[in-house]
C-alpha positions in Angstrom: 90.6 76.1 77.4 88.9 79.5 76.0 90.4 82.1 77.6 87.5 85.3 78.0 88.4 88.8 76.8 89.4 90.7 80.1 86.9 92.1 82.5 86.4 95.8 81.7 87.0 98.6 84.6 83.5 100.3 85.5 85.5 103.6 85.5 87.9 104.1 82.1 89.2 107.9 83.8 89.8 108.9 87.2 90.5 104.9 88.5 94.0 105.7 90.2 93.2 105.6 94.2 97.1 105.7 94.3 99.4 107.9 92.7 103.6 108.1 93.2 105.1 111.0 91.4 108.7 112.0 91.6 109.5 115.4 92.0 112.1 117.1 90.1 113.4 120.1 88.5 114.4 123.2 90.1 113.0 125.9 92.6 112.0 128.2 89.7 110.4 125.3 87.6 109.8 122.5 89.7 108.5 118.9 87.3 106.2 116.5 89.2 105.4 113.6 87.2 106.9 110.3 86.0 110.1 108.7 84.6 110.7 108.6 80.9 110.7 105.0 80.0 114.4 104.2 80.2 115.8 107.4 82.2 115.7 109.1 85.3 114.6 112.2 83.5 110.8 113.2 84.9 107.9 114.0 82.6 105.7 116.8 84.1 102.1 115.0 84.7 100.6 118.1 86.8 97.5 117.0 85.0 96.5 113.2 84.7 93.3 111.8 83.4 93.4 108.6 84.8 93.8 110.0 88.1 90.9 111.6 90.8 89.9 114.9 90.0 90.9 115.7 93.6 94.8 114.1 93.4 95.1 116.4 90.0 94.2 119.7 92.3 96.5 118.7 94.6 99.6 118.2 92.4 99.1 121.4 90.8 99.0 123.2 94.1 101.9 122.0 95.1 103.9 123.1 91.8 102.7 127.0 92.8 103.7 126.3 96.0 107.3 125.2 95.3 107.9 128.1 93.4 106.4 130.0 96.2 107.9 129.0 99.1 111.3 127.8 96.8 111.7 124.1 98.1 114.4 122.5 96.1 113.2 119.5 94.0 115.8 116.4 94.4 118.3 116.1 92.0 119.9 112.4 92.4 122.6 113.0 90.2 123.7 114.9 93.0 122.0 113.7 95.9 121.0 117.5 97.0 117.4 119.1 97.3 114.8 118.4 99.7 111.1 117.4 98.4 112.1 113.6 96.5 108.5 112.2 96.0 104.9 112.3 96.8 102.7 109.5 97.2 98.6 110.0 97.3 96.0 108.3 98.3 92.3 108.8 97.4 89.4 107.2 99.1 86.2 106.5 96.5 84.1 106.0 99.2 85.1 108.6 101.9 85.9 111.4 99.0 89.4 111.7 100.8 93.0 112.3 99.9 96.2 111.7 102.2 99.4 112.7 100.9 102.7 111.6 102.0 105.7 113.8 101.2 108.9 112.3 100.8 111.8 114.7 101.8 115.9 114.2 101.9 116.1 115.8 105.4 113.4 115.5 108.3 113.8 118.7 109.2 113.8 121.7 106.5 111.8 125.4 107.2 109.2 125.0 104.0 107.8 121.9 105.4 105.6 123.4 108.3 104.3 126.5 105.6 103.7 124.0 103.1 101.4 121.7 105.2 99.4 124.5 106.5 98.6 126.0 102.8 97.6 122.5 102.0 95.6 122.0 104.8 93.9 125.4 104.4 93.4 125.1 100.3 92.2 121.4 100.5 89.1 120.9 103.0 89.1 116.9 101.8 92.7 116.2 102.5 92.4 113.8 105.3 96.4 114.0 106.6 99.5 114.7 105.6 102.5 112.4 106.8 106.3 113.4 106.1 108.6 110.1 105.0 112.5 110.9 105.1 114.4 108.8 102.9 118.4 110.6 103.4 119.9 107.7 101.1 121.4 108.1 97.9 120.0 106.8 94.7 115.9 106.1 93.7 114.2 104.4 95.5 111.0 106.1 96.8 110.5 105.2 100.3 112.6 105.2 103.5 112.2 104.1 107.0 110.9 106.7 109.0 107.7 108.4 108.9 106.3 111.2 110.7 102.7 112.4 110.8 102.2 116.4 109.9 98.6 116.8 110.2 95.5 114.5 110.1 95.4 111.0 110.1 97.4 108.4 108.0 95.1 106.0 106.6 91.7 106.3 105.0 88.7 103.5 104.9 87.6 102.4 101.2 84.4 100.6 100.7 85.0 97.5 98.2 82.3 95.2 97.7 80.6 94.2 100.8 83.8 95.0 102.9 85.2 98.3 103.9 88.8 98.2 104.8 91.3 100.5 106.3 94.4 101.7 103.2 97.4 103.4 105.7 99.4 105.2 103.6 102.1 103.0 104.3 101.0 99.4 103.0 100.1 98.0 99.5 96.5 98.5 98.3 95.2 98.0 94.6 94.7 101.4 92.5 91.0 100.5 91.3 88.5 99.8 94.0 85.8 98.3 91.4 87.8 96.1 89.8 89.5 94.9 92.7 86.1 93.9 94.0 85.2 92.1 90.6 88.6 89.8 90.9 87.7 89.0 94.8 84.2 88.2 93.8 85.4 85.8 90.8 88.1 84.1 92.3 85.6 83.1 95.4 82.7 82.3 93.0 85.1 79.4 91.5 86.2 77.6 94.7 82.2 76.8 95.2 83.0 77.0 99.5 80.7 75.2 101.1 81.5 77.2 104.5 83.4 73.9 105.7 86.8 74.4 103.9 90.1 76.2 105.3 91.7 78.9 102.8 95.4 79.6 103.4 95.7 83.1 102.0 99.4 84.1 101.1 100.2 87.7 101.1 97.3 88.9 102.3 98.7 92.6 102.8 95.6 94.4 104.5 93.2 91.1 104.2 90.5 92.1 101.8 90.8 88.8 99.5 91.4 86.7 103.0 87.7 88.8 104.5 86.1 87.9 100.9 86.8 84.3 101.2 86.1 84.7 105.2 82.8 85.3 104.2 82.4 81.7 102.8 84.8 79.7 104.1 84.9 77.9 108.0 88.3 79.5 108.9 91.1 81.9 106.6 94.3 82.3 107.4 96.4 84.8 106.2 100.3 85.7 105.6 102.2 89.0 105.2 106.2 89.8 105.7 104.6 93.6 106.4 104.2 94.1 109.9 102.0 97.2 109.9 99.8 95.5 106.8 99.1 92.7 109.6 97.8 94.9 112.2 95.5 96.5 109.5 94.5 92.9 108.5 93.2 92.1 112.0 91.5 95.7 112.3 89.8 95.3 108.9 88.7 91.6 110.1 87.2 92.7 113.2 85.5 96.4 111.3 83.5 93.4 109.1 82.7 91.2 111.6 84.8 88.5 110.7 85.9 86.0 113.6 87.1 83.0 111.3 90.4 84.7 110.3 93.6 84.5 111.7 96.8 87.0 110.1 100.6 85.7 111.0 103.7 88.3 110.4 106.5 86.8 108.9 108.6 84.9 106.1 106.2 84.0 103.8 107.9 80.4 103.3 108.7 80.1 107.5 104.9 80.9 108.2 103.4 79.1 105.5 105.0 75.7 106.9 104.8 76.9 110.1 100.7 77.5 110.0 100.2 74.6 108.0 101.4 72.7 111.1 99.3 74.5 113.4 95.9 74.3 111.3 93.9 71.6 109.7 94.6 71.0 106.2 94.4 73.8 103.8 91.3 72.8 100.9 92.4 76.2 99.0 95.5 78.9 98.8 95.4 82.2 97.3 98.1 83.8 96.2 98.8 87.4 95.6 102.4 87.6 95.3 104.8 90.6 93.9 105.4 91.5 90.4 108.9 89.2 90.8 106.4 86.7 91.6 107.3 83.2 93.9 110.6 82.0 94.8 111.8 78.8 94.3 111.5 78.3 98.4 107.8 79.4 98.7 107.0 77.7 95.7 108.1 75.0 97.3 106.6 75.7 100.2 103.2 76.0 98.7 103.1 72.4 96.8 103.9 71.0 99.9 100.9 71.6 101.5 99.2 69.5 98.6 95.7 72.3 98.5 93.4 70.4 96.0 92.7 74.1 94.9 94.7 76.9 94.2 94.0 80.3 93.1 96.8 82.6 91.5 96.0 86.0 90.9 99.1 88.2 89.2 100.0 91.7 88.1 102.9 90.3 86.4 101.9 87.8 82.8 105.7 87.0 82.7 106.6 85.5 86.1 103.0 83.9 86.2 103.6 81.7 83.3 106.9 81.1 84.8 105.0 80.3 87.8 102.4 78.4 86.5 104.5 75.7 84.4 105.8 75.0 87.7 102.8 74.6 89.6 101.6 72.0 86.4 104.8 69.9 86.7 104.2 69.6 89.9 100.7 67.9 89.6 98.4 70.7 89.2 96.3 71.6 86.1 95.0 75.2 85.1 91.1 74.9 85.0 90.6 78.6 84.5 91.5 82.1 83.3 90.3 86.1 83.5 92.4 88.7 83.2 90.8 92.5 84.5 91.5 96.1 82.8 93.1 97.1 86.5 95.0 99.4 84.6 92.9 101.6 81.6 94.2 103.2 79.4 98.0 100.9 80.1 98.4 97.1 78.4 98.7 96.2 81.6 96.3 93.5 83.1 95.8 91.8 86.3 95.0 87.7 85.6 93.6 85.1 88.1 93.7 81.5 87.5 92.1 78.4 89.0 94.1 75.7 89.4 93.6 72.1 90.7 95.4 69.1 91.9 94.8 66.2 89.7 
């Protein structure tokens, strides 16, 4: 099988429609960037190339502000500080930012001046929502969120779809090339508008709405409860009556549906970097799809994956990888596979 040289990104700067930073440092000389490889020390990255022109503007706003208003970074050596993380989004389509800070404490004086300079400096910042995550340790998110100002999701245009990215669900960080994977992987199930796709982490639904568009009925898991909700809104924004989107455990749904629907002709599968467990792989082959699409961020646990899925009676027909990521090594990969 000839495997093609990935798919190039229409945009090689300025892709990122999400960006995480940690924030670090001191009052005085606050650092908001990313880990070293192989510490917890934080390289400044005021400045990025690879990310919006907007989301740069942003980040170097809020260093001056820091230092103006003295907000403590988060030091979790010693679990003190206030201001942990922030997490952006940027909309291609709509020109819009939402940023999310991530503080120790919900409540802290700064907060309130902060969101106002923001909101008055930044005419395209579409809200600003306030996430407190009081445990120990570094791990970016926590429980609770709370809205500041503005909304908390923006809409994206991707393809022939426009769907709805909350701030608080999983969305791809490049729009264009996103659209190029969904567009391939339909392209080689040839759908004849009879078949029933089984779409398995279907986050917000944008693959599950792409193969809508060909297929007689989707449906469509997530273990994210909020990601379902936006699934069903984005399905009804396009027009799309043939889907249905089930909240749960991704192996208790997917036998659960597969007792409630017709037989599944396809499944799509999006999983995390850590890839499928031995349950929902299991899971998965028993349903018996003569097609199967596998499309992975991770080129480690999908060969893992995928000598699984061929001893188990399925055969990889083919291969494209996608520069998701310029400018990294990374690559996101989807494969066709089929039962023989």
């Amino acid at each position: 099988m000839n495997i093609p040289l990935p798919v190039e990104s229409p945009k090689k700067f300025g892709y990122r429609s999400r960006v995480k930073l940690a924030v670090r440092g001191t009052k005085r000389d606050p650092r908001i960037g990313l880990y070293i490889p192989d510490s917890h020390d934080v390289f400044d990255v005021s400045h990025c190339p690879v990310h919006p022109r907007e989301i740069n503007h942003i980040v170097k706003f809020l260093k001056k502000e820091i230092q103006s208003l003295k907000i403590a970074p988060y030091d979790e050596r010693r679990d003190i500080g206030q201001l942990r993380y922030i997490d952006l989004r940027y909309s291609f389509w709509q020109k819009k930012v939402l940023l999310m800070l991530v503080t120790r404490h919900m409540h802290f004086p700064e907060i309130q001046d902060l969101t106002r300079a923001l909101e008055r400096r930044f005419p395209f910042l579409a809200g600003v929502i306030q996430n407190i995550n009081d445990q120990p340790g570094n791990s970016i998110w926590g429980k609770r969120f709370r809205p500041l100002r503005g909304r908390d999701s923006l809409l994206e245009q991707i393809g022939h779809i426009r769907v709805s990215m909350p701030i608080d669900t999983f969305s791809q960080v490049n729009p264009p090339i996103a659209r190029r994977i969904y567009e391939t992987i339909v392209r080689w199930t040839n759908l004849t508008g009879e078949e029933f796709v089984l779409d398995l982490y279907t986050g917000t639904g944008p693959i599950a709405l792409y193969f809508a568009s060909k297929a007689k009925l989707v449906a469509g898991i997530e273990e994210n409860r909020r990601a379902v909700s936006v699934a069903k809104e984005n399905a009804r924004r396009n027009g799309y009556n043939n889907t249905r989107f089930f909240f749960g455990d991704v192996v208790e749904q997917t036998r659960e549906v597969s007792l409630k629907l017709p037989k599944f002709d396809v499944i799509c599968l999006n999983p995390p970097r850590k890839g499928l467990t031995n349950d929902s792989f299991n899971s998965i082959v028993e349903i018996g799809a003569k097609t199967m699409v596998y499309v992975s961020c991770s080129p480690r646990t999908l060969a893992r994956d995928l000598d699984k899925f061929c001893a188990s009676g399925y055969t990889v027909e083919r291969a494209q990888s996608f520069d998701m990521f310029p400018q990294t090594d990374q690559v996101e990969t989807a494969i066709l596979l089929r039962r023989t």
